[in-house]
ROTORNU-578909 format. One record per residue (C-alpha): x, y, z; residue number from 1. Coordinates in Angstrom, 1 decimal. Example, Ala and Ser with C-alpha at 12.3 -4.5 7.8 and 13.67 -1.06 7.14 Angstrom:
2
       px       py       pz     n
     12.3     -4.5      7.8     1
     13.7     -1.1      7.1     2
END
This chain:
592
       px       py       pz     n
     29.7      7.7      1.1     1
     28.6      5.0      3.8     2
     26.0      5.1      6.4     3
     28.4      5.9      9.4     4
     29.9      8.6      7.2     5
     26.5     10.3      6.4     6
     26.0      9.9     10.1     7
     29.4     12.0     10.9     8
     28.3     14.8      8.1     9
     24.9     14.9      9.8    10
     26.0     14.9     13.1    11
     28.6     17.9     12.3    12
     25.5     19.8     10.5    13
     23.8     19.0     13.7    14
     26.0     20.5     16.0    15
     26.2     23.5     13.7    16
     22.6     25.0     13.5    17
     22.2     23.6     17.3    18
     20.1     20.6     17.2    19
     19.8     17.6     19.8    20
     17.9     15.4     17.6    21
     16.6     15.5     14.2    22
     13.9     12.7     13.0    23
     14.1     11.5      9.0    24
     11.0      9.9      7.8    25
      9.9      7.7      4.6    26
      7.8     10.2      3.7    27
      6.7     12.5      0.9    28
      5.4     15.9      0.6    29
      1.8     13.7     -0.3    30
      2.2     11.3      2.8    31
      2.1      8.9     -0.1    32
      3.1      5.1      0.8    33
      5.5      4.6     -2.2    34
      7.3      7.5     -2.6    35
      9.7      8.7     -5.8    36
     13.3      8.4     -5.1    37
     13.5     12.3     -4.7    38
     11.8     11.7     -1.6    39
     13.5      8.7     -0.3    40
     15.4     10.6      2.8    41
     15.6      7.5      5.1    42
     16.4      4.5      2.7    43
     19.6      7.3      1.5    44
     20.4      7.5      4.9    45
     20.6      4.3      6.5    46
     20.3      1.7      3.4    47
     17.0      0.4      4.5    48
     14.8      0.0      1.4    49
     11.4     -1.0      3.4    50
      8.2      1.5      2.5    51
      8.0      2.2      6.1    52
     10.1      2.8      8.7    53
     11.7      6.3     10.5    54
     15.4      7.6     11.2    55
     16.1      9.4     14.3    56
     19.5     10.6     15.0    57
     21.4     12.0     18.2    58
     24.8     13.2     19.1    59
     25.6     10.2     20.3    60
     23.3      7.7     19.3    61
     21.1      6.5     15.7    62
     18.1      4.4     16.0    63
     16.0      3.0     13.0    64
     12.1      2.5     14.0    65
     10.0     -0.3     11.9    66
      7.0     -2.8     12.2    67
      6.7     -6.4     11.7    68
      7.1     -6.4      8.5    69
     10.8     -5.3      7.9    70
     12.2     -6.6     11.3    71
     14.5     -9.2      9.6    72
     15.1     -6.8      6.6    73
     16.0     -3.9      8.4    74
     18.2     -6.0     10.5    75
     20.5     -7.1      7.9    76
     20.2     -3.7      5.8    77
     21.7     -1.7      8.6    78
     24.2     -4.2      9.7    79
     27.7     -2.8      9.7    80
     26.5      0.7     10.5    81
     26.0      2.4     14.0    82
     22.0      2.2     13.1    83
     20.1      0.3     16.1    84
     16.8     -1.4     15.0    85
     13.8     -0.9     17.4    86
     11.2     -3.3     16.4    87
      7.8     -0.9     16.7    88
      4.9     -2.5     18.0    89
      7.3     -4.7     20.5    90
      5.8     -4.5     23.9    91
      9.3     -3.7     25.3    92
      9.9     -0.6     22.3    93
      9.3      3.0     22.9    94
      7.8      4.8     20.2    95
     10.5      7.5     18.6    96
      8.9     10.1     20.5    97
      8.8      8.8     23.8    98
     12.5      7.3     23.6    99
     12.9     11.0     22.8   100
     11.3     12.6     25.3   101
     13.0     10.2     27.3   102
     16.5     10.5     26.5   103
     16.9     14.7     25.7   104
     16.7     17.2     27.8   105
     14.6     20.4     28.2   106
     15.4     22.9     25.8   107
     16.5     20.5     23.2   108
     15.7     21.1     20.2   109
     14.2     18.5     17.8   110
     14.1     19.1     13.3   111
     12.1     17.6     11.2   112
     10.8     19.1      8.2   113
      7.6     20.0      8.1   114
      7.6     19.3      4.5   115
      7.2     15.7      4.6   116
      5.6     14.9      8.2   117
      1.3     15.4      8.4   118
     -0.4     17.7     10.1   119
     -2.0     15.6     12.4   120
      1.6     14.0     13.6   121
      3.7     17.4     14.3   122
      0.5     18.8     16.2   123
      0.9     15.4     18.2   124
      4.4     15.3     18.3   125
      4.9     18.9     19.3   126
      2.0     18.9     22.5   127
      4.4     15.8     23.7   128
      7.6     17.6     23.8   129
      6.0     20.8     24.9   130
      5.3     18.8     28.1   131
      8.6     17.8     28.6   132
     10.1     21.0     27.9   133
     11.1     20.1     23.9   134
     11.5     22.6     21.3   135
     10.3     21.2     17.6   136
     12.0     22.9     14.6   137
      9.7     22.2     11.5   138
     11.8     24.4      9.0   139
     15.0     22.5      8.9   140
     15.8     20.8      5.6   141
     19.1     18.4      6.3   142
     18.4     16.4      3.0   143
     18.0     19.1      0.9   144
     21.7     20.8      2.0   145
     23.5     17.2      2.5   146
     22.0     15.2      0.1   147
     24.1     15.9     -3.1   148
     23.4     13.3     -5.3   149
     19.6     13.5     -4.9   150
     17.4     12.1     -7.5   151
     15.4     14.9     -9.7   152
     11.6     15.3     -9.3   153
      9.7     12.7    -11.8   154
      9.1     14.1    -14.8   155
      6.4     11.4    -16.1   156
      3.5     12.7    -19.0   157
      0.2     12.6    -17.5   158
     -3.1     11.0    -19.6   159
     -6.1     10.5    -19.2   160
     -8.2      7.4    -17.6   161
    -11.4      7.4    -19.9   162
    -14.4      7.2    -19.0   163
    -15.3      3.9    -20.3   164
    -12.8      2.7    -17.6   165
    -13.6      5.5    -14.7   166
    -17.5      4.8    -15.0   167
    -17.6      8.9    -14.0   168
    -16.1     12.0    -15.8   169
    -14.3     14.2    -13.7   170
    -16.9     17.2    -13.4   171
    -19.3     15.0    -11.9   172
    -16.5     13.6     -9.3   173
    -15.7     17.6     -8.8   174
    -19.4     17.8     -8.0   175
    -19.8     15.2     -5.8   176
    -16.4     16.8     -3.7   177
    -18.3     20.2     -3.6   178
    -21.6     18.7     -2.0   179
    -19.5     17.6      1.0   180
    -17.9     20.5      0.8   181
    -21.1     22.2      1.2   182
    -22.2     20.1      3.8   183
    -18.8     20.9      6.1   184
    -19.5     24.6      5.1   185
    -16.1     24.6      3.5   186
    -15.5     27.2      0.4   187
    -12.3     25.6     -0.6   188
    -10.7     22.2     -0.1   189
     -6.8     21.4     -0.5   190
     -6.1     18.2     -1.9   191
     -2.4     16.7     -1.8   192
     -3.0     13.0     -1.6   193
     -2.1     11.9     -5.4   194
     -4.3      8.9     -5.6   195
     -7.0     11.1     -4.7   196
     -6.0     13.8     -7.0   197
     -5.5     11.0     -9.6   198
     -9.1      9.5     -9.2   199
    -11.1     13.0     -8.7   200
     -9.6     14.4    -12.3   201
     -9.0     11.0    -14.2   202
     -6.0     11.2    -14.6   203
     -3.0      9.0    -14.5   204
      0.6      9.0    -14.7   205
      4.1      7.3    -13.7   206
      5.8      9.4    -11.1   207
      6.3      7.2     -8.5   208
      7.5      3.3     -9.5   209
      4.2      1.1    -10.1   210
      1.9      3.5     -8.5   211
     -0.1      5.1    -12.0   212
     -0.2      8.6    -10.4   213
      1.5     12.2    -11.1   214
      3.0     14.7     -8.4   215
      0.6     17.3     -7.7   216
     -1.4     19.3     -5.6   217
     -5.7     20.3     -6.5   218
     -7.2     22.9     -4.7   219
    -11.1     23.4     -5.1   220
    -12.5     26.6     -4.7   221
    -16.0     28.0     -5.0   222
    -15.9     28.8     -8.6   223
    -12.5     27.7     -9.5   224
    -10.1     24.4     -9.7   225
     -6.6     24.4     -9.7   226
     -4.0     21.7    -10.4   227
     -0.6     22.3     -9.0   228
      1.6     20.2    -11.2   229
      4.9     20.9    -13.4   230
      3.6     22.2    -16.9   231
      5.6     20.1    -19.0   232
      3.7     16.6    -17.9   233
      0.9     18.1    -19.4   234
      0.2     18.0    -22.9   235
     -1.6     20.9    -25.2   236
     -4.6     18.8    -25.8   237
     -4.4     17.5    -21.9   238
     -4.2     21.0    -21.4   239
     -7.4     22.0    -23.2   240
     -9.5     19.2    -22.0   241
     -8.4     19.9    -18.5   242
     -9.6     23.8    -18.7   243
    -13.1     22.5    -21.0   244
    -13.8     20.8    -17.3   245
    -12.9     23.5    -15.7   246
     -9.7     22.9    -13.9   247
     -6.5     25.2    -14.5   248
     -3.2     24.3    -14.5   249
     -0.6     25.9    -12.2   250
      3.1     25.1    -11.0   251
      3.5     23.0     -8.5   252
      5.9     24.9     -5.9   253
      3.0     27.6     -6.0   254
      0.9     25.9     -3.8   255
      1.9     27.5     -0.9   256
      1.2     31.2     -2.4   257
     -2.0     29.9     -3.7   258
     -2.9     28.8      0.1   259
     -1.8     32.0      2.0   260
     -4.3     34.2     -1.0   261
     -7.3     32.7      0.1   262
     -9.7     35.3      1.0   263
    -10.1     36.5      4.7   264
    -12.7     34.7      6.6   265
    -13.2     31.9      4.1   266
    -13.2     28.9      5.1   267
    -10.6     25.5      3.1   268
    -11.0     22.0      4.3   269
     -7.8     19.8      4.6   270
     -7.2     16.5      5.7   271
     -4.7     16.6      8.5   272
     -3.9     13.1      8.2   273
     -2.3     13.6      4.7   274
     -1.5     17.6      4.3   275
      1.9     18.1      5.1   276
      2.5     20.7      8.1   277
      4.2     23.3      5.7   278
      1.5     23.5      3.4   279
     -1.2     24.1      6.8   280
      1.2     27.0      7.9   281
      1.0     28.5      4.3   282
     -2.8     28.8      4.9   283
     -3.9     32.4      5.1   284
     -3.7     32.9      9.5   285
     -7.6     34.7      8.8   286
     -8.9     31.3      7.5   287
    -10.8     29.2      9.3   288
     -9.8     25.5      8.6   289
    -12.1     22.1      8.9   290
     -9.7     19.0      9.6   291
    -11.8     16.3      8.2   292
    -10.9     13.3      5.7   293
    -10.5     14.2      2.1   294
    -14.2     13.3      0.4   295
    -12.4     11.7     -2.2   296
    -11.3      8.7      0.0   297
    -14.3      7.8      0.7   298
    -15.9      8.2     -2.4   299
    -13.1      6.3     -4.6   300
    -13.1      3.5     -2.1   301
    -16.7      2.3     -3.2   302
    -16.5      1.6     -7.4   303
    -19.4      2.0    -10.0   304
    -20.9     -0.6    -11.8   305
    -18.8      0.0    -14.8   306
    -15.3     -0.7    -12.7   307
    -16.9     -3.5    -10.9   308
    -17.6     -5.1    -14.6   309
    -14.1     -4.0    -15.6   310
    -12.8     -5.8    -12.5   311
    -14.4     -9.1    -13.0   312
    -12.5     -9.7    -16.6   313
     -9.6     -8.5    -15.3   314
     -9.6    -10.6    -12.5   315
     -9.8    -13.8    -15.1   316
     -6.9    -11.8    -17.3   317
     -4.5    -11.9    -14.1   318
     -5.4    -15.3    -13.2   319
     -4.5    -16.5    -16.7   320
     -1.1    -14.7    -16.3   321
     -0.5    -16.5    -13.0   322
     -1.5    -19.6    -14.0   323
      0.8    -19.6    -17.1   324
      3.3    -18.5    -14.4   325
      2.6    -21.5    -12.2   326
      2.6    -23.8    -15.0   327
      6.3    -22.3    -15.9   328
      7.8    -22.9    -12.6   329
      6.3    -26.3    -12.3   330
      8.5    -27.2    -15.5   331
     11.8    -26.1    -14.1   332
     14.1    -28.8    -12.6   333
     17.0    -28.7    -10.4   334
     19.1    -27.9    -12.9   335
     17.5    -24.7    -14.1   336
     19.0    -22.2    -12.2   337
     16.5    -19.9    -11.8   338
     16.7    -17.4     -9.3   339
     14.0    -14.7     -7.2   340
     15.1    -11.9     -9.4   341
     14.9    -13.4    -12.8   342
     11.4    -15.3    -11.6   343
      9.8    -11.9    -11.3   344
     11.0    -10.9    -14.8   345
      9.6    -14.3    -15.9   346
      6.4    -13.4    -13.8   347
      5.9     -9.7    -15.1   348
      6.5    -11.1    -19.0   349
      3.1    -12.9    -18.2   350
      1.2    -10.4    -17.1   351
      2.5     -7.8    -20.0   352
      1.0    -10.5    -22.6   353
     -2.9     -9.5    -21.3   354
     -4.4     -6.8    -22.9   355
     -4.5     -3.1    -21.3   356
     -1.9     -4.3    -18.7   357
      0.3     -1.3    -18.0   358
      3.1     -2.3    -15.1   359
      3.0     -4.3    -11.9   360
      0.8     -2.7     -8.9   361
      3.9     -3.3     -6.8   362
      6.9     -4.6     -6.4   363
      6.9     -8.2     -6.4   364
      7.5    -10.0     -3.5   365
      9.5    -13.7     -4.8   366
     10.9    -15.6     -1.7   367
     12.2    -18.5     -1.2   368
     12.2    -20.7      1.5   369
     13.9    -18.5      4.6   370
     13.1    -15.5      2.2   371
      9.4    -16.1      2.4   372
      9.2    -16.1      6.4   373
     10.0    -12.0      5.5   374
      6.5    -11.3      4.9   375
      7.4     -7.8      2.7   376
     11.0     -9.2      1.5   377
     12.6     -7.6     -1.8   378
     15.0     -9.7     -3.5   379
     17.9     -7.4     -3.8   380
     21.6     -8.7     -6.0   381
     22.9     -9.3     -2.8   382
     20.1    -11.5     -1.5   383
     19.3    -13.3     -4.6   384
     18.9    -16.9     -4.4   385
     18.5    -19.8     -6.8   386
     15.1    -21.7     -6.9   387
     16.0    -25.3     -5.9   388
     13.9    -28.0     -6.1   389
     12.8    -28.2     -2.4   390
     11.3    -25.7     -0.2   391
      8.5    -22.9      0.2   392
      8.5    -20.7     -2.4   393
      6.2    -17.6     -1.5   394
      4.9    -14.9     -4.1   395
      3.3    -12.1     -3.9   396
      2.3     -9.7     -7.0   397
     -0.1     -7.8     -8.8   398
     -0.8     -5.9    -12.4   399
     -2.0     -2.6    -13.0   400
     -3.9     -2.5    -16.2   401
     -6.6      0.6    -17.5   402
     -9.1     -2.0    -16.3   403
     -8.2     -2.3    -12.7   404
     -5.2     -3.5     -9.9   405
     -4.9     -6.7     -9.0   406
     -2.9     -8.2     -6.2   407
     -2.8    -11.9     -5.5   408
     -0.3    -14.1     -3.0   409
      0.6    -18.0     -3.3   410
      2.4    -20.0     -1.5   411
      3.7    -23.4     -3.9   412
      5.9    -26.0     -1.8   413
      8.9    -27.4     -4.8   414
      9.5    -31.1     -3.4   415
      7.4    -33.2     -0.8   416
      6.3    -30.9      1.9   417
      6.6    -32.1      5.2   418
      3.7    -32.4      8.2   419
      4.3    -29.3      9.6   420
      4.4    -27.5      6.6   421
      1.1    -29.0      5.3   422
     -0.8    -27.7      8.3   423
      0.6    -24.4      8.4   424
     -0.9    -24.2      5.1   425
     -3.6    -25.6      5.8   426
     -4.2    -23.5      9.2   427
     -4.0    -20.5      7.1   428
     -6.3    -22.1      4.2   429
     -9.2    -22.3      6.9   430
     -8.9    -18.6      7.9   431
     -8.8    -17.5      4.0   432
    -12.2    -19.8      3.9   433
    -13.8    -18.1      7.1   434
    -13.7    -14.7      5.5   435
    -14.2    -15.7      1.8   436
    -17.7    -17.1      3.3   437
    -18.7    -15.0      5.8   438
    -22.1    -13.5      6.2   439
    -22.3    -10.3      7.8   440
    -24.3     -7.5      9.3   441
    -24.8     -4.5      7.3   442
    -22.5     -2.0      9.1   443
    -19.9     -4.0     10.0   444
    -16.4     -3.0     10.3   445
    -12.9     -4.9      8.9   446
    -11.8     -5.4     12.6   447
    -14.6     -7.4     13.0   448
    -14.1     -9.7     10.0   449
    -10.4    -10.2     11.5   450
    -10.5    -12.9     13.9   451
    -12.6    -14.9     11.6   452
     -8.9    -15.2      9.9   453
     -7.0    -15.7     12.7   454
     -9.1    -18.2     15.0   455
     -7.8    -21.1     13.6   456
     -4.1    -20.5     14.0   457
     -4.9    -18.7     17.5   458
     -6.0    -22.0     18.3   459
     -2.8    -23.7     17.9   460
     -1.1    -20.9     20.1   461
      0.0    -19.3     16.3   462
     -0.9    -15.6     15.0   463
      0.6    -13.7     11.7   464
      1.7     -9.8     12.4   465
      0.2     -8.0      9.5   466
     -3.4     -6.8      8.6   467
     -5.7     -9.8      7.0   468
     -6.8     -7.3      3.8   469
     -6.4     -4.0      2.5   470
     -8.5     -1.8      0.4   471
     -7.4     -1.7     -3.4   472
     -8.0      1.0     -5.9   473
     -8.6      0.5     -9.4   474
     -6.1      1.1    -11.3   475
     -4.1      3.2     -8.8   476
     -2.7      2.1     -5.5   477
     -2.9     -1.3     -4.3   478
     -2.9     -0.7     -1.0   479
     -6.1      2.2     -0.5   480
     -8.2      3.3      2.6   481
    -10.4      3.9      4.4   482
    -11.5      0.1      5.0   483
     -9.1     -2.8      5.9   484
     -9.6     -5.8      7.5   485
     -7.0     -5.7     10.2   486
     -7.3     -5.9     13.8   487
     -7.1     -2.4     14.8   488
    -10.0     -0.8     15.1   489
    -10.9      1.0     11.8   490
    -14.5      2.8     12.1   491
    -15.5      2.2      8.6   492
    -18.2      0.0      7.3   493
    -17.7     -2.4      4.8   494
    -19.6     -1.2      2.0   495
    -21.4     -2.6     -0.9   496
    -18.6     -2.2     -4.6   497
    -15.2     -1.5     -1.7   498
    -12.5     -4.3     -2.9   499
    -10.6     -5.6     -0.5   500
     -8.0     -8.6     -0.1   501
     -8.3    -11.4      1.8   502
     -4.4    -12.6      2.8   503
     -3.9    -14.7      6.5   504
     -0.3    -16.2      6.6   505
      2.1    -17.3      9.3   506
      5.7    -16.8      9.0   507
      8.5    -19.1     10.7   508
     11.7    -17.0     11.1   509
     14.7    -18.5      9.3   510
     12.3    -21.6      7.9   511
      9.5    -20.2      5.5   512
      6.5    -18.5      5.5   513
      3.0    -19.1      4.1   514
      0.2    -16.2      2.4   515
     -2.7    -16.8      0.5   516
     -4.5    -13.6     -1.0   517
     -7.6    -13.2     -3.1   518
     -9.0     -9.5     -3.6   519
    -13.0     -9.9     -2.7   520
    -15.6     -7.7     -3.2   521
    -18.3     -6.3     -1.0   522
    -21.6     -7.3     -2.3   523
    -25.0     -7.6     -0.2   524
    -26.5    -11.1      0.6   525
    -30.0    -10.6      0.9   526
    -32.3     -8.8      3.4   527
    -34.7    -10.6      6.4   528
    -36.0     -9.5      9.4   529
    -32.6     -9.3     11.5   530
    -31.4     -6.6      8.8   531
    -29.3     -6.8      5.7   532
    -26.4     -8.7      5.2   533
    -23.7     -8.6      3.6   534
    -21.2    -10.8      1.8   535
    -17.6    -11.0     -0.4   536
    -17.7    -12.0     -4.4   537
    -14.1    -13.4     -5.2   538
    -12.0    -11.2     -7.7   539
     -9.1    -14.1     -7.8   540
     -8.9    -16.9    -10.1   541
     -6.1    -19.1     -9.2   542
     -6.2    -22.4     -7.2   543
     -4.4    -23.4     -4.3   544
     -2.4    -26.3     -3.6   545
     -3.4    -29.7     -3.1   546
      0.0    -31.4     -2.1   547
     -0.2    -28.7      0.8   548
     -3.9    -29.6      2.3   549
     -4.5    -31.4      5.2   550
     -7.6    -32.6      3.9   551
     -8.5    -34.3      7.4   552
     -8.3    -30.7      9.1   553
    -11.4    -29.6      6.9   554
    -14.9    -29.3      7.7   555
    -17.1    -30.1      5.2   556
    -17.8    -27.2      4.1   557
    -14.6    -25.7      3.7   558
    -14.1    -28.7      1.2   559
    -16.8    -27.9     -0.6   560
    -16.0    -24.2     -0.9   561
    -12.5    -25.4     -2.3   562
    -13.9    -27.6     -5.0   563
    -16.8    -24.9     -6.1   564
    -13.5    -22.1     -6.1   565
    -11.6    -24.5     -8.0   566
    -14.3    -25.4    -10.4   567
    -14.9    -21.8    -10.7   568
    -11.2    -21.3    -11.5   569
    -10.7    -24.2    -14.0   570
    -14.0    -23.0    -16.0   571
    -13.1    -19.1    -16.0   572
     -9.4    -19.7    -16.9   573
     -9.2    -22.8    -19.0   574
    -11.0    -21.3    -22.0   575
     -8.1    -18.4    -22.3   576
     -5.2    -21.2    -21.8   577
     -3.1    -23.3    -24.2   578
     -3.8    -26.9    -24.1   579
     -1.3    -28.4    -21.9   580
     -1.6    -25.5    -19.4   581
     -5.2    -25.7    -19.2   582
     -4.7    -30.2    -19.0   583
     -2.0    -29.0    -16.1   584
     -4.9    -26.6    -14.3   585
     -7.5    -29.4    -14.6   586
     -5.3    -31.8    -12.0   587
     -4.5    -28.8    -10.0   588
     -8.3    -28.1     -9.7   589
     -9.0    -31.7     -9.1   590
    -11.9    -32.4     -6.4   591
    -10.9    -33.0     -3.0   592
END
């Protein structure tokens, strides 16, 4: 069945149970960012594959919402269908609830299921169609009636992260959750975020592709904790070592009857950024409820000692793997037909030859020249290209190992590079510099460490759409809150042990586009009379690339803090390389 046939079926459903509008997100019932394939409601209905984006559909008209990142994507994905793109963040583009609001009529009634849309969204979404006279229908289920080939539920075993990797056990994490607890006043908490449910009990699993988690629900009670998951991911012994902690096993679908047993008068605190709406209407009506940000995000964003050590030999584990990559490609000619699919095989072989690696942190992005101007493009059978011998050639990737995540971006040019393309790259170089080296107040936030990223392109009348870093977890998502660099603002301190990524780029619609990414680490600088400071350790080893530096466009210092990386690099990498890779590396690292 093809999109514009779903649409029909939909449509006809539509018309049946008496709906004007029905809105089909990319979300889960954990408001995860990668979600399993059981979930994946939107990319079945309209053949967009992007992690984000949202489906809304009339009687007479279907419209596909997505950022910056998936503008050129989108558009070719839903070409041939009756699927309109509307660019979000465009000055000109309604959001999907105003052009809602804007094109129904009172009385109207929208669906969406509550299932898979937060809290906080369908409380905004309903207080703006209440004003216009909307009706908002939370129970409907379209996918789960018209969706008839739907992929099962993941069945992935669970294990356990050890210690020696976690630096904590999981009753001390517990503790540490029922201190803020305490401080909110809150007997219970609901957890259904998976990384967080992953980090608080140290556990892992493979439930949803390349993110090490398992589907679940935790629900912390004064003198009881409860794990909603299916039984058979959990082994006897997993079982026992679980309950020795203190944390029983439940099924998953009883969450909701779990939620609606709470005691009168007792008082659960949820997240209403990442609870779905079905699971808050489940909550006993003689509860009170505190809307506040899960504790664990906060506490998982800042590692231990023992991760940060783990971190800092993985980084020089990944960086050998990329290398090695690097040297590979560099030994292809024109003749070798390679192409973007079979380079991330090539690329993932690497990585799987380090020790403790366990699967990529994402899926890789490999682009080639007009590919790589698609800052999140996915090399799909129908857009695979062959590697030539001349253009920008973009990639993006990371590992997941029981040491850490890693997620690193180059941009290589195959041939001789021309003017423009050189200071592109090197435009970008200079922001990547400006935040590897900055010094900052204690307290600052990631929006303020932005424009230290951009000021170099802004000057040239140039800007990339995306955020400049991300938080990363360890081994568990690579893309993690509460901190980002990015240039909306984010109230959240940079603290000392959060990981972040460092990535500026510019992008060149149908020509190429240019990323460089290193994950840095918040550390402190030292302490004076102004205050304390605070500054970024590098968790990247790989160099950059010489053929693509305007070395004229550099500062001194920025040439310095090239050859001290790249003498960094050479002497952290060299010792784990073979001989001609590591002869290869020493040119690459040359001094400038």
């Amino acid at each position: 069945m093809n999109t514009n046939e779903k649409l029909d079926m939909i449509r006809q459903w539509m018309k049946d149970k008496n709906f004007a509008a029905i809105v089909v997100p990319s979300d889960d019932p954990h408001q995860s960012e990668y979600v399993a394939e059981h979930w994946q409601a939107r990319k079945w209905l309209t053949g967009f594959s992007g992690s984000a984006g949202t489906a809304v559909i009339t009687l007479d008209h279907a419209g596909l919402w997505t950022d910056f990142r998936y503008y050129i994507q989108a558009e070719q994905q839903i070409a041939g269908s009756r699927f309109k793109l509307y660019k979000a963040g465009e000055p000109d583009v309604a959001t999907f609830q105003k052009w809602l609001i804007d094109t129904l009529k009172p009385k109207d009634t929208i669906g969406m299921d509550g299932n898979v849309f937060s809290t906080a969204n369908v409380k905004k979404y309903e207080k703006k169609f209440k004003a216009k006279g909307l009706l908002l229908d939370t129970k409907m289920d379209i996918i789960r009636e018209l969706w008839t080939n739907r992929p099962a539920m993941p069945m992935s075993q669970a294990f356990c992260l050890s210690e020696k990797y976690a630096g904590e056990n999981r009753q001390d994490k517990i503790r540490q959750i029922r201190n803020r607890m305490d401080t909110l006043g809150a007997g219970y908490h609901l957890t259904a975020t998976l990384d967080d449910i992953a980090w608080t009990l140290n556990l892992r699993g493979k439930d949803v592709h390349t993110n090490p988690v398992n589907i679940a629900f935790l629900l912390i009670g004064p003198d009881k904790v409860s794990l909603f998951v299916n039984k058979k991911k959990i082994s006897a012994a997993l079982e026992q070592e679980l309950k020795h902690d203190g944390v029983h096993l439940a099924e998953y679908e009883s969450i909701t009857i779990a939620l609606s047993q709470i005691q009168d008068q007792q008082t659960i605190l949820i997240d209403p950024e990442n609870t779905n709406y079905r699971l808050y209407q489940s909550i006993n009506k003689n509860c009170r409820i505190i809307e506040k940000p899960n504790p664990a995000i906060a506490l998982k964003a800042v590692k231990n000692e023992t991760q940060i050590a783990h971190l800092r030999h993985t980084a020089v584990k990944d960086g050998v793997a990329v290398v090695n990559f690097l040297f590979w490609l560099a030994q292809q000619g024109e003749n070798a037909q390679i192409t973007e699919q079979s380079v991330a095989d090539i690329l993932y072989g690497f990585r799987k030859d380090q020790h403790l690696f366990v699967d990529n942190s994402f899926d890789p992005i490999i682009a080639y020249r007009d590919h790589s101007a698609m800052c999140h493009y996915s090399a799909t059978k129908e857009s695979d290209v062959v590697i030539g011998s001349d253009g920008m050639f973009l990639f993006d990737s990371g590992g997941n190992y029981f040491t850490g995540t890693t997620d690193i971006t180059r941009t290589v040019f195959r041939g001789e590079p021309s003017k423009k393309e050189i200071t592109d790259y090197t435009l970008v170089l200079k922001g990547h510099i400006a935040v590897a080296t900055a010094l900052f107040p204690k307290g600052t936030r990631g929006f303020q460490i932005d424009t230290l990223a951009r000021q170099y392109l802004w000057k040239q009348g140039m800007d990339f759409g995306h955020g400049t870093g991300h938080g990363v977890g360890f081994f568990l998502c690579v893309h993690e809150g509460p901190a980002r660099i990015s240039p909306h603002p984010v109230d959240v301190k940079l603290e000392k042990g959060m990981v972040l990524t460092n990535e500026p780029g510019v992008y060149r619609e149908g020509g190429y586009g240019i990323r460089l990414e290193n994950m840095i680490l918040v550390d402190q600088a030292f302490e004076n009379e102004f205050g304390t400071f605070m500054k970024f350790e590098n968790l990247t080893y790989c160099h950059f690339e010489n053929n693509l530096i305007d070395t004229d466009m550099l500062s001194g210092e920025e040439k310095d803090w090239i050859n001290s990386y790249h003498t960094m690099v050479y002497e952290k990498l060299s010792p784990e390389l073979d001989k001609d890779v590591a002869s290869w590396l020493k040119e690459k690292t040359r001094l400038i």
